[in-house]
LUMDREN-648586 format. One record per residue: x, y, z of N, C-alpha, C in turn; residue in one letter. Coordinates in pm, whole numbers, plus 50000, padded with zeros to 5 digits. Layout:
# LUMDREN-648586
XYZXYZXYZa ...
***
This chain:
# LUMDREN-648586
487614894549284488754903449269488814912749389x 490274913649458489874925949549491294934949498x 490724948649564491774960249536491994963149664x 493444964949635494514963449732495094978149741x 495274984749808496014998149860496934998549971x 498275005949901499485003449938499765019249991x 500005019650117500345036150121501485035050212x 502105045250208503245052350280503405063150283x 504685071650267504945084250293504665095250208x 505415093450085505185105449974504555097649892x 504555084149884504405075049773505265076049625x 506615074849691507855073849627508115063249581x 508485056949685509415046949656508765030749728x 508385029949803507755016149862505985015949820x 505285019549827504035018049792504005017149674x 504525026849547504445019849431505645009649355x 505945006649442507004993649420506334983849466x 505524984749551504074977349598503184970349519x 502914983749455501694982849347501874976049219x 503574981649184503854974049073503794960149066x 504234954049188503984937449192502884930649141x 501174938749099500494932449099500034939948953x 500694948348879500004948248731500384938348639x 499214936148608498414927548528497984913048630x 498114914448750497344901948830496554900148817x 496034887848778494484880248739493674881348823x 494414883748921493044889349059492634898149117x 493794905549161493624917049238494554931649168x 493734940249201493754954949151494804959849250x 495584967249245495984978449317496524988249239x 496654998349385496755011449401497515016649489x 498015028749486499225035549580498985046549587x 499175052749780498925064949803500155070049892x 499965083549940501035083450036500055094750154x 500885094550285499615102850371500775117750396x 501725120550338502035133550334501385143250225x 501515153150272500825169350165501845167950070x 503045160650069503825160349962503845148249878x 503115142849887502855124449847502415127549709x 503105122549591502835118349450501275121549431x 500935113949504499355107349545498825108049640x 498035112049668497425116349818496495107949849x 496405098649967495165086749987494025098150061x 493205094349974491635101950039490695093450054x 489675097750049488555091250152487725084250042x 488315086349903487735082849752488505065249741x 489345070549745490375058449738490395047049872x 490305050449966490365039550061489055033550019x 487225040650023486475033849971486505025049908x 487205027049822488315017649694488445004449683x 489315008049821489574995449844489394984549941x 489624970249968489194962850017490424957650104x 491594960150096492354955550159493694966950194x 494174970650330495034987150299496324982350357x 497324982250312498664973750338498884989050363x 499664991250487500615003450494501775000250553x 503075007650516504285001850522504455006950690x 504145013750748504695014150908502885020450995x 503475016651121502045017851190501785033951209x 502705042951184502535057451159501465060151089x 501595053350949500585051750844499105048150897x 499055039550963497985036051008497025045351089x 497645049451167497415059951268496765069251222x 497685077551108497175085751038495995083250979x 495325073450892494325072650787493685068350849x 493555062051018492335062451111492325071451154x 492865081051189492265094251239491835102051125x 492605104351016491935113150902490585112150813x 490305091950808489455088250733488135078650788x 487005072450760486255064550759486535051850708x 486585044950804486545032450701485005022350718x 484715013150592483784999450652484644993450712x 484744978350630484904968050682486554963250580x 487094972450603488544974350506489424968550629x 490484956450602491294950950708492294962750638x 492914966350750494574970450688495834964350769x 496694963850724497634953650729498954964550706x 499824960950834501084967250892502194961150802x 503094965050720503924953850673505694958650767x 505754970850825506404971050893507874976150770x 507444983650668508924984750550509475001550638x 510444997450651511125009350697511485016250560x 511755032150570511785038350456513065039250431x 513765029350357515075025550370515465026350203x 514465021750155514235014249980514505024049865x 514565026249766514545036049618513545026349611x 512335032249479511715025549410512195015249361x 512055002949311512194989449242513124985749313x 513654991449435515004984249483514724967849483x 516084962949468515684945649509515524937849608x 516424945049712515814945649849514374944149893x 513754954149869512964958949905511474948649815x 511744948549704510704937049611510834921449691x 512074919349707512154907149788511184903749918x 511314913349989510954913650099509174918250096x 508574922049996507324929049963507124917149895x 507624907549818507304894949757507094881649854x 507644882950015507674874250078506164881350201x 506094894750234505054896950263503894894950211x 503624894250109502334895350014502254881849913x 503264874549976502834860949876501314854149863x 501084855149970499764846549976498864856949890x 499114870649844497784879149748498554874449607x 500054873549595500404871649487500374860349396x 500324845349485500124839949441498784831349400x 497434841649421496464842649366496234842749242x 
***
């Protein structure tokens, strides 16, 4: 099983539209953070431990949680979602369903 962490901005609207894709997946766990002081959810140094795999929606994201955090041996993965989306948009699931097929269809 691996756990999967989805972060973005406030963790509004794309990271846990993220996350939702995979409750109740037979395989993999996830989770959703965001790297603003205003984020739902705040990704810390508890949570990336966490996890094993860190999908962040733009390379901003990235930037940030390597300079703020430690990581092991955690790949993270650019998916490139511009903050365009509402939560559950269909847009936006489409396109998060064609990125992440290969975890989904685990």
């Amino acid at each position: 099983m691996s756990n999967l962490l989805f972060i973005c901005s406030k963790n509004q609207w794309r990271s846990p539209t993220a996350e939702l894709l995979f409750k109740d997946h037979p395989i993999h766990t996830a989770r959703s953070a965001g790297t603003s002081d205003k984020a739902r959810i705040k990704v810390s140094q508890k949570i990336i431990d966490w996890a094993d795999v860190i999908f962040v929606m733009e390379g901003k994201h990235r930037d940030i949680i390597r300079q703020r955090f430690n990581f092991a041996d955690q790949t993270i993965i650019v998916l490139d979602m511009a903050d365009d989306y509402q939560f559950g948009d269909a847009e936006l699931i489409d396109i998060l369903k064609l990125s992440l097929a290969d975890y989904l269809q685990k």
